[in-house]
C-alpha positions as CSV (number, residue, x, y, z in Angstrom):
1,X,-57.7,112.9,-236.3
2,X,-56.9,109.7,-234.8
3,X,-60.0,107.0,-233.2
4,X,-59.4,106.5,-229.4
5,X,-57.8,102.5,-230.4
6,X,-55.5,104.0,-232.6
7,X,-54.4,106.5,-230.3
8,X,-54.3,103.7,-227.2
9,X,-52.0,102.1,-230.0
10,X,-49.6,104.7,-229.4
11,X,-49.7,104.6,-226.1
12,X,-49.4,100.7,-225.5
13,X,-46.3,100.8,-227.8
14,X,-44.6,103.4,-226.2
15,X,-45.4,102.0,-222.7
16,X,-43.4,98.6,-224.2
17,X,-40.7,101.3,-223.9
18,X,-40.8,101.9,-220.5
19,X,-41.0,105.5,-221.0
20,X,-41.6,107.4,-218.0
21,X,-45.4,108.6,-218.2
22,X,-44.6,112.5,-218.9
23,X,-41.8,112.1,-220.7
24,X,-44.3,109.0,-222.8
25,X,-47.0,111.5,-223.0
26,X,-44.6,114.0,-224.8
27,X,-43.4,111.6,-227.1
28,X,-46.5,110.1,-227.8
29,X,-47.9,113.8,-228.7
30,X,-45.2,113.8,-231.2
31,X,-45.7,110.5,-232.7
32,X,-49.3,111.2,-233.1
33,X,-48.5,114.5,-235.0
34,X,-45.9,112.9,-237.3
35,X,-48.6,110.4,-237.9
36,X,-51.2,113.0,-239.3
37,X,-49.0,114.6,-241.1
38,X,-48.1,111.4,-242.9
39,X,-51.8,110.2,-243.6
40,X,-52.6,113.9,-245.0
41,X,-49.5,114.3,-247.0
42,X,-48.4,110.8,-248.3
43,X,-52.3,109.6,-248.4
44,X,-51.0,106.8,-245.8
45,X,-53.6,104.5,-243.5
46,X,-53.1,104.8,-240.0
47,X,-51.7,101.2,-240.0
48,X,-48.5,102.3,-242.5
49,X,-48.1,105.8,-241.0
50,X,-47.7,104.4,-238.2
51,X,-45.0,102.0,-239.0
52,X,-43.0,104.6,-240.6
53,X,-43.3,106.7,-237.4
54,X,-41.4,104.0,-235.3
55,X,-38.8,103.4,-237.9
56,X,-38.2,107.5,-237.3
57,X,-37.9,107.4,-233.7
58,X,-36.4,103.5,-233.2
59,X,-33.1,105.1,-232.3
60,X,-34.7,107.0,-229.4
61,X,-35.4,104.1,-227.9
62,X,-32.4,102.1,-227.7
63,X,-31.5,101.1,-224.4
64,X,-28.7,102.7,-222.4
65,X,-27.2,103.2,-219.2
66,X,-27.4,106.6,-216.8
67,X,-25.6,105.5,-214.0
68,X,-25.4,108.7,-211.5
69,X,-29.2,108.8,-211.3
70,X,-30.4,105.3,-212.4
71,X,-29.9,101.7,-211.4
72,X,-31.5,100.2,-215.4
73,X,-31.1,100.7,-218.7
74,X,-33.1,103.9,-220.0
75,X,-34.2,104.6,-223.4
76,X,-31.8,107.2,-225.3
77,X,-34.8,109.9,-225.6
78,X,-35.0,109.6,-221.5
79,X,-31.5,109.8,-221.2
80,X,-31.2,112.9,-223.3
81,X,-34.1,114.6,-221.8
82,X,-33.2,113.7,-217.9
83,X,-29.6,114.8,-218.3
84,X,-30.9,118.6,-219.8
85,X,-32.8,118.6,-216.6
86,X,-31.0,117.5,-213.7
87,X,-27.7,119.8,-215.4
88,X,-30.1,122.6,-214.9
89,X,-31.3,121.6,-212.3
90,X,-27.7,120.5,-210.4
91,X,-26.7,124.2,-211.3
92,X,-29.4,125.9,-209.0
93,X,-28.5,123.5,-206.3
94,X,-25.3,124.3,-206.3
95,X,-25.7,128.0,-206.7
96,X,-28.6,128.0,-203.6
97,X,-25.8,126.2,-201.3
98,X,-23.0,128.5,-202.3
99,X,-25.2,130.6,-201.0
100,X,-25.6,128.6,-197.5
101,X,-22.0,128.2,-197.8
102,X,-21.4,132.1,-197.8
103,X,-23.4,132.6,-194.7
104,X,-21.7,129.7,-192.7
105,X,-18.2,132.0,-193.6
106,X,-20.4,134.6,-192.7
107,X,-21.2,133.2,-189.2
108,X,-17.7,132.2,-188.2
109,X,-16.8,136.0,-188.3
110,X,-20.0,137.2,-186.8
111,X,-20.4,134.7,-183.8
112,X,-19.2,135.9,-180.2
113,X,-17.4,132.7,-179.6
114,X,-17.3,129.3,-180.1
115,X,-20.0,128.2,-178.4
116,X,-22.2,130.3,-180.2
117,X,-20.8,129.7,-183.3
118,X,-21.6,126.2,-182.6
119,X,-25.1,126.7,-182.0
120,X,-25.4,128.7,-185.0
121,X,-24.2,126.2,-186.8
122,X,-26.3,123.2,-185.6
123,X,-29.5,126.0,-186.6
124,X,-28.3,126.2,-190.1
125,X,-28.2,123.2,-190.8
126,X,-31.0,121.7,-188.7
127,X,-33.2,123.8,-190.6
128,X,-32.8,121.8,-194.1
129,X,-33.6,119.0,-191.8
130,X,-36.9,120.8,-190.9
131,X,-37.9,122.2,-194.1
132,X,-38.1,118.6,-195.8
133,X,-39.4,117.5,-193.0
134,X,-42.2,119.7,-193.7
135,X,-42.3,118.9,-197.6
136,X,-42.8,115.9,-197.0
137,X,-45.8,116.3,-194.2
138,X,-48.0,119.0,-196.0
139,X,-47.4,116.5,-199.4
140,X,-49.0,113.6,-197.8
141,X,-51.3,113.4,-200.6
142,X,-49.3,112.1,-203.0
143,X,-46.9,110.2,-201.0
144,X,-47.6,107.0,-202.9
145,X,-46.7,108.2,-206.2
146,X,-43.4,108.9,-204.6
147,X,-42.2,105.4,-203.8
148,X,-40.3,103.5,-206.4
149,X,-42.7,100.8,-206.5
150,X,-45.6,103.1,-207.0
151,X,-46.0,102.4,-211.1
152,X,-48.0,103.6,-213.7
153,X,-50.1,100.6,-215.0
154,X,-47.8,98.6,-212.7
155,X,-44.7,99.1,-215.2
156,X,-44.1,103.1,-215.2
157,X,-42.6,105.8,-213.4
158,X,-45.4,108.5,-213.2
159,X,-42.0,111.2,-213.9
160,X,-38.6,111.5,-214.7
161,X,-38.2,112.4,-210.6
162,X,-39.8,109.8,-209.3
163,X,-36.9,107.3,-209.4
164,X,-34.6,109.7,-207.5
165,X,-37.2,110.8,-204.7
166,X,-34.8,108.3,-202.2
167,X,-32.0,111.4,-202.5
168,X,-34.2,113.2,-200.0
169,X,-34.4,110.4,-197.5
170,X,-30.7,110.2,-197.8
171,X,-29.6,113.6,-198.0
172,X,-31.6,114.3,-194.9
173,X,-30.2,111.6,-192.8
174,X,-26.8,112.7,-193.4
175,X,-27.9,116.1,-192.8
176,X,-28.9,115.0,-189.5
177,X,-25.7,113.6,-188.8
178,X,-24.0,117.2,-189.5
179,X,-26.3,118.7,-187.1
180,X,-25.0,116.3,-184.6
181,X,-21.0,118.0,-185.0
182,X,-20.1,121.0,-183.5
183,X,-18.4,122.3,-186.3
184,X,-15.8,124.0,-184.4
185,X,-12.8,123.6,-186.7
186,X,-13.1,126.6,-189.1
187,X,-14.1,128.9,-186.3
188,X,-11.0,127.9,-184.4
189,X,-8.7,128.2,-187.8
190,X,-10.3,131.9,-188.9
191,X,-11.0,133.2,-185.5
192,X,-8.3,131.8,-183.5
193,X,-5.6,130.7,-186.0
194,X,-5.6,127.3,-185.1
195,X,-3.9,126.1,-188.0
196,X,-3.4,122.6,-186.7
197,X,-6.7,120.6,-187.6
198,X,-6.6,122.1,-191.5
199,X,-7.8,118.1,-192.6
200,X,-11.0,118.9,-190.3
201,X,-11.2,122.2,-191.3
202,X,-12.1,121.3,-194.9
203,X,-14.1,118.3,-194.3
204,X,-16.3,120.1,-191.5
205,X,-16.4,123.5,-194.6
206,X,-16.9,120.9,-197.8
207,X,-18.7,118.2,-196.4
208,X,-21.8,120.3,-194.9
209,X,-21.5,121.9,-198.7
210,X,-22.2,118.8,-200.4
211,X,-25.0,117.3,-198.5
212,X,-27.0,120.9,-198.8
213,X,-26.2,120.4,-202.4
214,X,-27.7,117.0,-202.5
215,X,-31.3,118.2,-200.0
216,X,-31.7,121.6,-202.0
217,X,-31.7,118.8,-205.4
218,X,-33.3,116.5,-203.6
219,X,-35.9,118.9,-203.0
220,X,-36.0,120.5,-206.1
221,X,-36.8,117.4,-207.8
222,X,-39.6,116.5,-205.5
223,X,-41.2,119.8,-206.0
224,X,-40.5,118.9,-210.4
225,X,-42.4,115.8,-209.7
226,X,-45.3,117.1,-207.6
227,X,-45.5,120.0,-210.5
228,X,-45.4,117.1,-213.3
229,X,-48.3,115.2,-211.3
230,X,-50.2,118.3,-211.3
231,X,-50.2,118.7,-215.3
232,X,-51.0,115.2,-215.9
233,X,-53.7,115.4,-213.4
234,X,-56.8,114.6,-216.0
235,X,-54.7,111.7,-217.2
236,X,-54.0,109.8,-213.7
237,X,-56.8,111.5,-211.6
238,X,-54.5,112.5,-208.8
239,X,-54.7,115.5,-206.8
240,X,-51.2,117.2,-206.5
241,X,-52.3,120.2,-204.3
């Protein structure tokens, strides 16, 4: 086993890093392992073990860019870890606002008329508005570890989320600006077969699409971060519930 200043060693050196904290705490469980291993089977001090253990993973840590989801250079490890996660995560976005997308189709055929076609539209959409709206009220508790500024130590982000929380703020004000149309035009070309608008009635089918896309994420990753407090909740003494 390792003394609590060798293992704060770890931890200082990977915070140089700039390691998000859970993805730091990972790593650093890792490192700390491959460090054992080392002293037991190559009869190493902590000191050399050590040494050779950031020669291992000094190729992690190169810096690179991730430009869809962040402004700096990341570490390699972060890059690789966040992109396995936001794919996955991107993919159940997508798949939850096909599904929205299936019951706007679904509306056009079932609504009386336009005017109620209209209003079922404005409900659809008003209610992703609402829902975050709520997120974001019953999570009140951890609002500050959702602001960018809002560090670990004053140099980390507390997750792999946190940088990306602003989607929500952003998805949602363009989602109130949907809810604001009448979205008339693809009632008007299926139900009436006015085939005159067909510009507006793509933007007003594929534009709607895409901003659910980017609340459902937006949400999704806020609900990944609030989890992720939750675990390292002995570690920052933060109540997530």
């Amino acid at each position: 086993m390792i003394n609590e200043e060798q293992d704060q060693q770890v931890t200082n050196y990977l915070v140089l890093h700039k390691l998000p904290l859970d993805i730091l705490l990972e790593v650093k469980d890792h490192m700390i392992s491959q460090v054992l291993d080392m002293q037991k089977n190559e009869s190493l001090t902590f000191d050399d073990a050590f040494h050779q253990t950031q020669k291992l993973w000094e190729g992690e840590f190169k810096m690179t860019k991730y430009a869809v989801f962040f402004s700096e250079e990341i570490p390699v490890i972060v890059k690789k870890i966040v992109k396995t996660k936001y794919n996955s995560l991107l993919k159940k976005s997508l798949l939850l606002a096909l599904i929205s997308f299936a019951v706007n189709i679904l509306f056009i055929f079932l609504a009386d008329n336009q005017e109620v076609y209209t209003a079922l539209f404005r409900i659809q959409n008003a209610s992703f508005v609402l829902f975050t709206v709520g997120v974001w009220a019953f999570n009140y508790k951890i609002w500050k570890y959702v602001k960018q500024d809002f560090k670990y130590r004053g140099r980390l982000f507390y997750s792999m989320y946190q940088q990306n929380m602003g989607l929500l703020v952003v998805s949602m004000s363009l989602m109130a600006q949907v809810v604001s149309k009448e979205g008339i035009y693809p009632y008007l070309f299926f139900r009436a077969h006015d085939h005159s608008e067909l510009l507006f009635v793509l933007a007003t089918l594929i534009l709607p699409f895409f901003i659910q896309v980017m609340v459902i994420f937006g949400l999704i990753i806020f609900f990944e971060h609030k989890k992720t407090l939750a675990r390292m909740q002995n570690f920052i003494g933060v109540s997530a519930g």
